[in-house]
C-alpha positions as CSV (number, residue, x, y, z in Angstrom):
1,X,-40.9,78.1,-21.1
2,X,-39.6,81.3,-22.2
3,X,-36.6,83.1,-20.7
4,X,-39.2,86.3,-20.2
5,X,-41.5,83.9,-17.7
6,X,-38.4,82.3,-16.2
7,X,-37.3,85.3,-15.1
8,X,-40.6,86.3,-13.9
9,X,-41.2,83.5,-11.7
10,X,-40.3,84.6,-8.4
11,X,-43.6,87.5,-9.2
12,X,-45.9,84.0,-9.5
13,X,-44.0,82.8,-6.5
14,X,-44.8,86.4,-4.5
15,X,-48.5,86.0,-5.4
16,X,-49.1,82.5,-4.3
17,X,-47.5,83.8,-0.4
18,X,-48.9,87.6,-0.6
19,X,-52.1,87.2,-2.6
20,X,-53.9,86.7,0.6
21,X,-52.5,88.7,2.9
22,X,-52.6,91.6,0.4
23,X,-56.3,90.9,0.1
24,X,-56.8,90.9,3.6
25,X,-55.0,94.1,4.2
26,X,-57.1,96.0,1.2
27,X,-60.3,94.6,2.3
28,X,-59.6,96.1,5.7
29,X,-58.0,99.6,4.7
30,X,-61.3,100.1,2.2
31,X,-63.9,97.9,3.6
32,X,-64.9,97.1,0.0
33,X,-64.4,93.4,-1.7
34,X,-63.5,95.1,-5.2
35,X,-61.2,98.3,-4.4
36,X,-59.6,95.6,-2.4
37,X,-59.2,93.5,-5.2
38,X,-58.1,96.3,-7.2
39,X,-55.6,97.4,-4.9
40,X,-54.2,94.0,-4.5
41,X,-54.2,93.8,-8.4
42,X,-52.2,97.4,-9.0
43,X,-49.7,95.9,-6.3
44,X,-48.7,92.9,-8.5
45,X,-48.7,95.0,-11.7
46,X,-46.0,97.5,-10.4
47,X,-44.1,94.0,-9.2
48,X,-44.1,92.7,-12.8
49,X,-42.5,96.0,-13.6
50,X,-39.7,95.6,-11.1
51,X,-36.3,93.9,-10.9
52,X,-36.3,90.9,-8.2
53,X,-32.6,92.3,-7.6
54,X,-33.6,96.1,-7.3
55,X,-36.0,95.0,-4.5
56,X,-33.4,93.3,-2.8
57,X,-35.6,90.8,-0.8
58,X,-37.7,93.2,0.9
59,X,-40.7,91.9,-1.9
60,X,-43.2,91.6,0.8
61,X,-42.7,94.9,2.6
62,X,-42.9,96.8,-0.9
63,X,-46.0,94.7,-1.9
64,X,-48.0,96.1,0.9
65,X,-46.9,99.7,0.6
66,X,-47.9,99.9,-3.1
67,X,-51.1,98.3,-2.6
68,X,-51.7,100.6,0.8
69,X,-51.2,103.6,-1.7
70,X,-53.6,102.2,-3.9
71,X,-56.0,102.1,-1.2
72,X,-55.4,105.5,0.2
73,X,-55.4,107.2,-3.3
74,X,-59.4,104.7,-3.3
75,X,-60.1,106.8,0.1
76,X,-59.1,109.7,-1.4
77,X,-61.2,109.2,-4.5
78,X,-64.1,108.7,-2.4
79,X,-63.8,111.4,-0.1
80,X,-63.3,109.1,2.9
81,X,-60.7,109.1,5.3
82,X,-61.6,106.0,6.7
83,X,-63.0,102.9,6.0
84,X,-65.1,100.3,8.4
85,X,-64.6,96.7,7.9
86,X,-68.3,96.3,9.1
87,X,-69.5,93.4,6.6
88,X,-66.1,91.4,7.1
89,X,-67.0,88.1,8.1
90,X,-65.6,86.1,10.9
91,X,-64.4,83.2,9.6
92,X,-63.6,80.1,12.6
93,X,-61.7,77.6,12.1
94,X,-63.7,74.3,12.7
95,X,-62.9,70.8,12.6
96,X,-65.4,68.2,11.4
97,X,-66.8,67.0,14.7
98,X,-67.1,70.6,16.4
99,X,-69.9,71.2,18.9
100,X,-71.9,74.3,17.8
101,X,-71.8,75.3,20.7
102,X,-68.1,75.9,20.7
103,X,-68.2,77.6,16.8
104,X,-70.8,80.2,17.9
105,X,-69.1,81.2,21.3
106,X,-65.8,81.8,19.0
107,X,-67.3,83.8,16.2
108,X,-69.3,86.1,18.8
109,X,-65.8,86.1,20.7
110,X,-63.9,86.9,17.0
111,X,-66.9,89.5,16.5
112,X,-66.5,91.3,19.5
113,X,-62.5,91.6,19.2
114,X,-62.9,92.9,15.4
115,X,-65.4,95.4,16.9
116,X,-63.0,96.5,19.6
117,X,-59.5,96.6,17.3
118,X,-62.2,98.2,14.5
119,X,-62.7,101.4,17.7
120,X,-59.0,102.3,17.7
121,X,-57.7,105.1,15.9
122,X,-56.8,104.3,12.1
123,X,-53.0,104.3,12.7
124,X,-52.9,101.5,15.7
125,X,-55.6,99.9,14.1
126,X,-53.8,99.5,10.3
127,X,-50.0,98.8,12.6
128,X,-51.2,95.9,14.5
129,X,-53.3,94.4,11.6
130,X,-49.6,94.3,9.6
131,X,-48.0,93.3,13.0
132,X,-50.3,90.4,13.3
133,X,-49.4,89.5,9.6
134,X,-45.8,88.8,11.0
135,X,-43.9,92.1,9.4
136,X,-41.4,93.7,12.1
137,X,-41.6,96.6,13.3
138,X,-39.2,97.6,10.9
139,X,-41.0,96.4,7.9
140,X,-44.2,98.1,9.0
141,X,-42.1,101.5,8.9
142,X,-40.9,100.5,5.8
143,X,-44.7,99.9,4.1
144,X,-46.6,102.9,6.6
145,X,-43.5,105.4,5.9
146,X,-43.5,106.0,9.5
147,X,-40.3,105.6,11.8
148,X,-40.0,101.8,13.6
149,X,-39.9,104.1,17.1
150,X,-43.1,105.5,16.1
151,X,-44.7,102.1,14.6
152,X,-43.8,100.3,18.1
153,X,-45.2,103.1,20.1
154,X,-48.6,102.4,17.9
155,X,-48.4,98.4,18.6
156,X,-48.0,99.1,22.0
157,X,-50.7,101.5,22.6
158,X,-53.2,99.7,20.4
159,X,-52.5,96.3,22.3
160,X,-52.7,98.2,25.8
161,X,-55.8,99.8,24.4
162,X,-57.1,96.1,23.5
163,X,-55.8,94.4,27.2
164,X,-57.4,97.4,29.1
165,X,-60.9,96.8,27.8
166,X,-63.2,94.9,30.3
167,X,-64.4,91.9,27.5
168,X,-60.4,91.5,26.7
169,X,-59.9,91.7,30.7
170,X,-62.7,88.6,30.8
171,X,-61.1,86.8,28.0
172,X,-57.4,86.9,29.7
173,X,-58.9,85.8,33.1
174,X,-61.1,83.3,31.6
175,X,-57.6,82.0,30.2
176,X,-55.4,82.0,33.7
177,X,-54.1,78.7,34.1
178,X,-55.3,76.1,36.6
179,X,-53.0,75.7,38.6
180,X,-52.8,79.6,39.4
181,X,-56.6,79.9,40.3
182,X,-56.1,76.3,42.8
183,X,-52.5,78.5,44.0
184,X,-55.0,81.7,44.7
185,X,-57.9,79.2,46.6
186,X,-55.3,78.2,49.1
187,X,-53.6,81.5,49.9
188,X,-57.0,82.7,50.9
């Protein structure tokens, strides 16, 4: 192996963890399979042209701001200052010996929350989809170029926005444990 791929081998190793993520991201911001792709692609370009020590271990965070430019300068292209992620599928995680039963009631479940976090405003919408990808409040700053006060005030809001909805309301009862319902039964 060459010293030129040696010393890019830590951009291989950043696509193998971020590929997916990236894509997932993209597909959401654009709500299209191939500006997504593109997006993702420009992302790991503009890596290949960086210095592993210039980016000082924050490879993730940059990664997701390049390739949310990309998308935005896609929206902008288009005209479009939003995009729906309305042919996403809902993908649930079954084991061989599932009941269908079960599968269904979880992909209408994982329908109906993508339809709910899909009705929040753009901002909360795009903060919590990087918050559930694991990036800190900080990091999310750091890729949206908005302050960490400002991205935790979006999480919050969004997820108070999510919890105050009557089908999340349903879901968080259903999900009480036992032994609280039987402590309710005899305080009656």
């Amino acid at each position: 192996m060459s010293s030129h791929s040696d010393s890019h081998g830590w951009v291989l190793e950043a696509v193998d963890l971020y590929e997916l993520p990236l894509h997932r991201y993209a597909r959401r911001l654009l709500g299209d399979f191939d500006l997504a792709a593109d997006a993702v692609q420009h992302a790991f370009v503009k890596l290949c042209e960086q210095s592993q020590a210039g980016l000082d271990g924050r490879v993730a965070p940059w990664l997701f701001r390049v390739c949310r430019n990309r998308a935005i300068d896609h929206l902008r292209q288009a005209g479009r200052e939003q995009a729906s992620d309305d042919q996403s599928p809902v993908v649930a995680a079954t084991g061989d010996a599932a009941d269908p039963a079960v599968v269904a009631e979880h992909t209408e479940v994982g329908r109906r929350l993508l339809a709910l976090v899909r009705e929040l405003p753009a901002p909360q919408r795009e903060t919590l989809d990087l918050w559930c990808e694991g990036f800190t409040s900080r990091e999310i700053a750091e890729i949206t170029a908005r302050t960490e006060g400002h991205v935790r005030v979006l999480v919050h809001r969004g997820l108070a926005t999510l919890r105050s909805h009557p089908f999340a309301q349903s879901l968080l009862a259903a999900d009480q444990p036992l032994h609280s319902r039987d402590e309710e039964r005899h305080v009656s």
